[in-house]
N, C-alpha and C positions, 0 to 999 in steps of 0.2 A: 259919204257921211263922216262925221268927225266919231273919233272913238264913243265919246257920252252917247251922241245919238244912236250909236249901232247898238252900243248897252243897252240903251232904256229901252230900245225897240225889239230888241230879244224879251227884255225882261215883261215887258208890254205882249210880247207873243205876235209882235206884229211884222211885217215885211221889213226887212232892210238887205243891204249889199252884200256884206259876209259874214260867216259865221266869226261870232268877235275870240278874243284868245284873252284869259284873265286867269290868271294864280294866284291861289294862297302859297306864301311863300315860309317856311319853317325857317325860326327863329335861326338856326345853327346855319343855315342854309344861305340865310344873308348875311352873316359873321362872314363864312368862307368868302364868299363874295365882295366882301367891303373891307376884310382886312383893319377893321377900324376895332376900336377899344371895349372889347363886352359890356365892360359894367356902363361906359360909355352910352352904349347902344341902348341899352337896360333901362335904364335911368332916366339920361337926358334927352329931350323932347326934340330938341333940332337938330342933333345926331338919326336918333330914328327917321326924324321927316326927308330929311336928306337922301339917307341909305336909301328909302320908301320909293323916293323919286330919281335917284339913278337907276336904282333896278328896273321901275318899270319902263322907262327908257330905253334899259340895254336889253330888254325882251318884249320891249315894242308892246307892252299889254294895252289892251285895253281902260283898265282900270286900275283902281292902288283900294286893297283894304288893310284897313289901320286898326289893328287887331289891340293897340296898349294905348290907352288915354286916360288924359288927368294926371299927366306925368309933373312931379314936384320939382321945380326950377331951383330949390336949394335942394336939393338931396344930398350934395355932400355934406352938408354939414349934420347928415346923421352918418356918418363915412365917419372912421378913427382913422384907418388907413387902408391901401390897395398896393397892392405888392403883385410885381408881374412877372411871368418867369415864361418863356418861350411861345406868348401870347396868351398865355391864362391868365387868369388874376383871380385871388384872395383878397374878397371884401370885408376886414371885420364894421363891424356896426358899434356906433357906441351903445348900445342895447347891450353888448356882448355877442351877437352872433354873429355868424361866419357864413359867409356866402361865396361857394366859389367858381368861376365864371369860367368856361373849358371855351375857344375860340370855335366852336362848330357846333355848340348845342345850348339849349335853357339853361341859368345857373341853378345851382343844387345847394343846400342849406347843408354845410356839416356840423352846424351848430346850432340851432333853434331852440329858441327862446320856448320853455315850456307853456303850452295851453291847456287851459282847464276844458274837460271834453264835458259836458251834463250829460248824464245818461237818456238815453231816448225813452227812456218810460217815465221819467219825469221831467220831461223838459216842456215848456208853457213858454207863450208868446214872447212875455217878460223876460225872457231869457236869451232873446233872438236881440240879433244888431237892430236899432231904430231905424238908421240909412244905409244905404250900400256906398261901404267906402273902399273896397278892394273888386279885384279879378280874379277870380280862383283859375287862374293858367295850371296846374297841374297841381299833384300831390304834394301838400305842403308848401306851395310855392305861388304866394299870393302878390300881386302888383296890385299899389297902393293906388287910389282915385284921390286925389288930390280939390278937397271940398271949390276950392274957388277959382281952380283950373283943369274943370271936369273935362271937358270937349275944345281947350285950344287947341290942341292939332289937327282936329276935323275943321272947326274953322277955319285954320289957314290954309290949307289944302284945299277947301271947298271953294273959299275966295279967291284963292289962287290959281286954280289948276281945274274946279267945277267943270267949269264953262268947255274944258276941251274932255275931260276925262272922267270915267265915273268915280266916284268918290263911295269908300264904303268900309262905314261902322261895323262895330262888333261887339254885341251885347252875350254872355253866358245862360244857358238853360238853368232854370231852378233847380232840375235834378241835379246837377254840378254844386251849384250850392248847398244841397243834401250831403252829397256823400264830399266835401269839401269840410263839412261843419263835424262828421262823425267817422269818417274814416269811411273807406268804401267796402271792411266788409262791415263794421257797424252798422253804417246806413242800409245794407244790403240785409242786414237780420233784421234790421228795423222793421222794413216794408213786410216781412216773413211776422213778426212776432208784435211790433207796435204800428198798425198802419195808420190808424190814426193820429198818431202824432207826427208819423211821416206826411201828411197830408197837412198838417196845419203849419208845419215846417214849411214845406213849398208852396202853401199859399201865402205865408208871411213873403216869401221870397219871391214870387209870379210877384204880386203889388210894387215892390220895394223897383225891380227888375224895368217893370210896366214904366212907373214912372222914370227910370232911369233913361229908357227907352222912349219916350214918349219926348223930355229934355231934348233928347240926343238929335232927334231928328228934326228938330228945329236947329242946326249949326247949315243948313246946305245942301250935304249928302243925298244921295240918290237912292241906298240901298242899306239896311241892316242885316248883317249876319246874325242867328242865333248857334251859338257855337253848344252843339249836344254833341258830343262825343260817345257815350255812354251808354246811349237809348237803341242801339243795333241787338237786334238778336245773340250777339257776340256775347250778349252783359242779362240782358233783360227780356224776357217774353213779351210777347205781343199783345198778350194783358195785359201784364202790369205796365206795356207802353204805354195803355188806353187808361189803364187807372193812375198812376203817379206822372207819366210826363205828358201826355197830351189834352186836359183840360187847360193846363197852366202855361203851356206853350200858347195857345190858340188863344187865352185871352192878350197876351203877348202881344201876338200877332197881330191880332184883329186892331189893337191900339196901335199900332203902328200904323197899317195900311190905311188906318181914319186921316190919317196926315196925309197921305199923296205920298206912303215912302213905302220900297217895297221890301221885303223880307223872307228871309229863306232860312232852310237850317241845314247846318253841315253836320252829317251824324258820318261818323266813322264805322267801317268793316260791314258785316252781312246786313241788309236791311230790306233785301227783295221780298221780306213776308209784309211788311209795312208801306210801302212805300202810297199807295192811295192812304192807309188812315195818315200818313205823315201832312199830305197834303188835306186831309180833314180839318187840321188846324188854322187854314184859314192862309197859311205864308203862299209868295209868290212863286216860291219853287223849291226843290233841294239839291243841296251840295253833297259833294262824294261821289256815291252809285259806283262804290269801289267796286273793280272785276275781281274774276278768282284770278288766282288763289291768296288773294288780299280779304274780299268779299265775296258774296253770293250774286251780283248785279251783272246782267247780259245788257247792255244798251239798247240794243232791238226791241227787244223784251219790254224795259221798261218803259220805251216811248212809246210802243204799240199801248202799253196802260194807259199812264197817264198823259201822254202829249198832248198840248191842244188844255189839259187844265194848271199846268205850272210851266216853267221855265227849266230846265233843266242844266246843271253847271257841272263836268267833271267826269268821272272814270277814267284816263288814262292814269295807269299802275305807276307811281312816280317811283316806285323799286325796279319790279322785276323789267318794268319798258324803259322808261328815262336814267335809271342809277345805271343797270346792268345792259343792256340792251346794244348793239350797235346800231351806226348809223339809220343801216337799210333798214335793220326791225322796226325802230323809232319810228322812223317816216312810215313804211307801211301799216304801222298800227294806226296811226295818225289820219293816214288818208281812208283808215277802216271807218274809225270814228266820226270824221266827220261827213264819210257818205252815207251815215246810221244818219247823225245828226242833221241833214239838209232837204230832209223829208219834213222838219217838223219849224219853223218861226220861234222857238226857245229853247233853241241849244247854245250853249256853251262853253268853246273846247279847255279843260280847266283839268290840271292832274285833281285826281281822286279824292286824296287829302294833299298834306302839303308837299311843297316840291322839298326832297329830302337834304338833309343839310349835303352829301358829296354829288350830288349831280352835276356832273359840270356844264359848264354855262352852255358851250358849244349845243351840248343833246337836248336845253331848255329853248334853245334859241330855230329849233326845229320846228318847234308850235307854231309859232309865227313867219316859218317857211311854208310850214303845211296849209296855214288859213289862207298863205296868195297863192299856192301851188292852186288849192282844191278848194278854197272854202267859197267860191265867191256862189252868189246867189240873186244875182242880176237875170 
């Protein structure tokens, strides 16, 4: 089977050759790796497409997800200047801020442009963005969508490289854009003290999101990521899952999987109390199923649940097994997982969340020994 087909056939739940090997790979994580220019990487569209597609080469994955799109092909000229010093760089903006770009990790804002926050007990529809024109990638730290080159790197990826490998989008959970819009303990009092306006907030964003997603999967692609980081027992109870993020994920969902494209969600740390209402929402499977002492997630455990109703991608601990681990642990842990994994037609051998920026390549390059050692399923 060619890599696409082995994907689609996992993610299908149906028979194929081996269990396939796919990572999300962390931003810092492919700096180390590529050695090439942060803001570079950051920024311009065929720096990232490139990096995207040597890595998944020198790790033999299966697939490539493309986590930053609608990348603006003049962006420097909102650059004043970029100043490099032992491979960092200092982006000022002619905005006035300051962006600075560390060679192993996301860049970080030391000077941000102030935003007017509305308080959540009055904040009304009108008040909310019309379109979705950024990525809320972390705290304060938004990647712009660029209106008339929303989805060129999925295109040419899909056109390109489709046909052998699975290709896969990356849309944000509305809750992200809650607690993105008010700060995450704002948003978090919000849900406590205004829920109703936390509700009309994230459904303004489900829609805005939906249609984003709905665009998105018309470029080619195989697969949507919904990236929840948030929605674990870590952050949020198992209620307030069921009342602020899983309506709004699930219509998500549902619009997507109308298209023939399949979609899953990556929640980060404990989520073993969840993990059936996750797959309520209607996705094709989920990402993470971090172990301890990361997560609350037993592999076993969880397949006996839900196997057989989703697809399943992830749990090896990209710390305490691939960062710190030797050789021998690596590989036995690896051949632990995927003899969990080969009981069921939607596993997925994928670290947890991402592979961490110091992994080095050698201990990533294990997966893809482990899937011809052990994985096969002929």
């Amino acid at each position: 089977m060619t890599p696409k087909e082995r994907m689609t056939a996992a993610m299908n739940l149906e028979p194929h050759d081996r269990i396939p090997v796919m990572c999300q790979m962390s931003i810092g994580h492919m700096l180390v790796q590529l050695g090439v220019s942060p803001s570079e990487f950051w920024f311009g569209k065929n720096v990232f497409k490139v990096g995207l597609l040597k890595l998944r080469e020198q790790y033999d994955f299966d697939g490539i997800l493309v986590s930053l799109h609608g990348h603006d092909p003049n962006w420097k000229s909102r650059v004043e200047t970029i100043k490099s010093r032992n491979g960092r760089e200092r982006v000022i903006l002619r905005t006035g801020e300051i962006m600075d770009f560390p060679n192993d990790d996301l860049p970080v804002y030391s000077r941000l442009k102030n935003r007017d926050v509305i308080p959540m007990n009055s904040i009304t529809e009108k008040d909310l963005p019309p379109s979705l024109d950024y990525i809320p990638v972390s705290q304060n730290l938004n990647f712009c969508i660029h209106p008339e080159r929303r989805f060129e790197i999925l295109e040419e990826l899909a056109n390109d490289w489709g046909g052998q490998y699975s290709i896969h989008g990356e849309i944000t959970s509305p809750f992200d854009y809650l607690l993105n819009s008010f700060g995450a303990e704002g948003a978090l009092i919000g849900l406590m003290d205004h829920p109703a306006q936390c509700l009309m907030v994230l459904a303004h964003f489900a829609k805005l999101i939906k249609d984003l997603a709905i665009d998105m999967c018309a470029t080619g692609i195989d697969a949507i990521k919904i990236s929840s980081p948030f929605s674990g027992s870590g952050f949020i109870s198992k209620d307030a899952y069921r009342k602020f993020v899983l309506p709004f994920e699930k219509d998500i969902a549902t619009a997507v999987r109308r298209k023939g494209v399949h979609v899953y969600t990556h929640t980060c740390g404990p989520i073993n109390d969840r993990l059936e209402a996750m797959l309520e929402s209607g996705i094709s499977g989920i990402e993470c199923l971090d172990p301890p002492p990361l997560g609350n997630v037993e592999l076993n455990d969880a397949l006996n649940r839900i196997g057989g109703r989703g697809f399943v991608k992830g749990n090896v601990d990209s710390v305490n097994t691939l960062l710190l681990g030797t050789e021998s642990d690596i590989l036995e842990d690896l051949k632990m997982r995927i003899g969990i994994g080969k009981r069921w037609n939607g596993y997925i051998l994928s670290t947890a969340c991402s592979i961490a920026p110091h992994v080095p390549k050698e201990h990533v390059l294990l997966m893809s020994k482990a899937v011809e050692l052990w994985g096969d399923l002929g």
